[in-house]
C-alpha positions in Angstrom: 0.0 0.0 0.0 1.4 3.5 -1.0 1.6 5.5 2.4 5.5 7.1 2.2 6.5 9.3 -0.7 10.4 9.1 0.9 10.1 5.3 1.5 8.5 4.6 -1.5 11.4 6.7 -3.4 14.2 4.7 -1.5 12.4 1.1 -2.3 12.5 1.5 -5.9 15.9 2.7 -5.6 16.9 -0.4 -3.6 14.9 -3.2 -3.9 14.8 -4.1 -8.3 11.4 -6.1 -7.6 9.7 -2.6 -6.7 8.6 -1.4 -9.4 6.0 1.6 -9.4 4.7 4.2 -12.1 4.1 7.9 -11.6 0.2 8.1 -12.1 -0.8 11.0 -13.8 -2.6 12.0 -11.0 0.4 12.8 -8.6 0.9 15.9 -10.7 -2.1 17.5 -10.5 -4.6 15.8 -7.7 -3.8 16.8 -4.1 -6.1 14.4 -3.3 -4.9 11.0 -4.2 -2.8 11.9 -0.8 -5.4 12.0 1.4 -7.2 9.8 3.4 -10.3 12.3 3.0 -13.1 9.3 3.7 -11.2 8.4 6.9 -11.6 4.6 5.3 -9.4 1.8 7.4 -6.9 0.5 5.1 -5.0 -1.0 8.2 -1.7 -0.9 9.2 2.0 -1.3 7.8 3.9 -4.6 8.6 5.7 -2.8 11.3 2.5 -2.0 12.8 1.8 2.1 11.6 -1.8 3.2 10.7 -2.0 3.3 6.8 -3.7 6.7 6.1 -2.8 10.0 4.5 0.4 9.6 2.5 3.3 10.8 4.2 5.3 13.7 2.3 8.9 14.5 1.8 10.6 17.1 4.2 10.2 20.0 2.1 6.6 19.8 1.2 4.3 21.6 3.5 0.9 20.2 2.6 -0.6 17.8 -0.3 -1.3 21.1 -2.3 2.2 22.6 -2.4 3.8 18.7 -2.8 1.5 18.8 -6.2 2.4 22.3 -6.8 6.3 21.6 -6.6 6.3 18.2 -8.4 4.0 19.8 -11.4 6.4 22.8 -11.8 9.1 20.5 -12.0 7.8 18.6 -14.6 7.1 21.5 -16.4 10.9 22.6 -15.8 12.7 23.8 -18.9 15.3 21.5 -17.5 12.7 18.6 -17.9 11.7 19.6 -21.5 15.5 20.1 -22.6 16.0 16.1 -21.8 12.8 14.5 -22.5 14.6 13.2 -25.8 16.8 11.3 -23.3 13.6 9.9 -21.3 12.6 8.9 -24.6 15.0 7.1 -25.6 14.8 4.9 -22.1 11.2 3.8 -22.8 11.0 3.9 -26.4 14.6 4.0 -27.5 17.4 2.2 -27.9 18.2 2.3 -24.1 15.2 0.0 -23.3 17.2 -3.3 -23.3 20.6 -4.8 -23.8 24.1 -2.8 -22.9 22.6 1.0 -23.6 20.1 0.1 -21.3 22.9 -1.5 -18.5 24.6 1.8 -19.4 22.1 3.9 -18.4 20.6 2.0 -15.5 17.6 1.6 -17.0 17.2 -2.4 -16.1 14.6 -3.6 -13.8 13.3 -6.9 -12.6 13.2 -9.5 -14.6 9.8 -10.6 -14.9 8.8 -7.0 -15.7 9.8 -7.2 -19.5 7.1 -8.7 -21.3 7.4 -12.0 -22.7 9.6 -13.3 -19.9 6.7 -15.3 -18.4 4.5 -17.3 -20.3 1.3 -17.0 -19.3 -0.3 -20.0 -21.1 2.2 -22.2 -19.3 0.6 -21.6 -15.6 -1.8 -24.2 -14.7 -2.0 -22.6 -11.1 -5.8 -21.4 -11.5 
């Protein structure tokens, strides 16, 4: 369950079976942070309440983490490499040594045709 910007950051850094993707949403919907319809979701393994997401250091509130993540998206630095971006997910960095080179390898079941579905008999 998604309940730690900071954590969630370090894990895919760390951990190559953690793979997430930046909804659109995080860039423009304070809300998906909040726990507004104070629904139980439960607790963490180590025991903490899962409830509003918890935000990095230097945002003050859902609305200014949303606010600072969309203007850097919007970044000139951003739009002055999104050719590079592109060339991770569509490009020839996607597999093989470019992509080694660039770090741009993750888990191995995440590529598709690594597991063959019609082989599972497990229903």
């Amino acid at each position: 369950m998604f309940s730690d910007i900071s954590s969630t950051w370090n894990g895919v850094l760390e951990d190559m079976s953690d793979v997430k993707e930046l909804v659109p949403e995080l860039f423009y919907q304070p809300e998906v942070l909040t726990n507004e319809n104070s629904i139980d979701f439960g607790t963490t393994q180590l025991g903490g309440k899962l409830d509003t997401v918890k935000l990095p250091a230097w945002a003050e509130n859902p609305i200014d983490f949303i606010h600072k993540h969309r203007k850097a998206l919007e970044s000139e630095y951003v739009s002055s490499h999104l050719h590079e971006w592109i060339d991770l997910i569509f490009g020839y960095k996607q597999r093989g040594k470019e992509a080694v080179a660039a770090n741009n390898v993750f888990f191995y079941i995440t590529y598709e045709g690594t597991v063959d579905i019609d082989k599972i008999s497990d229903p």
